[in-house]
N, C-alpha and C positions, 0 to 999 in steps of 0.2 A: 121119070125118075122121081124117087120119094123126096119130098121135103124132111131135113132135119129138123125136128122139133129141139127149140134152145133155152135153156135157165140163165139166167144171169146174177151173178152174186153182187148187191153192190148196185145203187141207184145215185151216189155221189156223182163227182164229175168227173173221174175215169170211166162210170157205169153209161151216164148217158150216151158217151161218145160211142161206147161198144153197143147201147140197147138201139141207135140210129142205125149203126153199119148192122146190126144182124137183122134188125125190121127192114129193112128200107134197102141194106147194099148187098146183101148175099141170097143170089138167086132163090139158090135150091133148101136157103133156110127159113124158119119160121119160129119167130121168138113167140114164146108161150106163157114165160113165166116170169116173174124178176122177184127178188125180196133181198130187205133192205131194212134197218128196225127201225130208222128215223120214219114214220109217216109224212112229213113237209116232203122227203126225195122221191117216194111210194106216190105220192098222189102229182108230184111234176108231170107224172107218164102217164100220156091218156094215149093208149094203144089200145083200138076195138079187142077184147075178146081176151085181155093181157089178164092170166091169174097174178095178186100180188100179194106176197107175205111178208113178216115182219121177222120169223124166223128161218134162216136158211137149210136147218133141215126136213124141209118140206118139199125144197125143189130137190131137195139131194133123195128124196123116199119118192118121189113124183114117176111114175114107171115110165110115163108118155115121153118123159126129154133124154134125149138119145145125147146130145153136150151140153157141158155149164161151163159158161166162161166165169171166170172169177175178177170183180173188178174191185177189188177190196185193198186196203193200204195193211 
């Protein structure tokens, strides 16, 4: 089965809790991307191989991620 490639909107702290469970607890997913504008929440996330932006739509023009979760207030 394919892995879903996943964006995450949002590196606060609703974001982490979603950028752990899509790296680490969803089998068949593959977090690829996250952006966030604050750089201090951008740079908390040291995932090998993680694209990270400052503007969101980048993950939203990104062709490769197939869902964005949104963790934004």
């Amino acid at each position: 089965m394919n892995k879903i490639n996943i964006g995450i909107l949002g590196a606060g702290r609703q974001g982490q809790i979603h950028i752990k469970n899509a790296a680490y607890g969803i089998p068949n997913a593959r977090l690829i991307a996250l952006a966030d504008p604050l750089e201090e929440n951008r740079e908390k996330i040291n995932i090998e191989g993680l694209k990270k932006y400052s503007d969101p739509e980048k993950i939203l023009a990104d062709s490769s991620i197939d869902a964005v979760i949104i963790a934004t207030s």
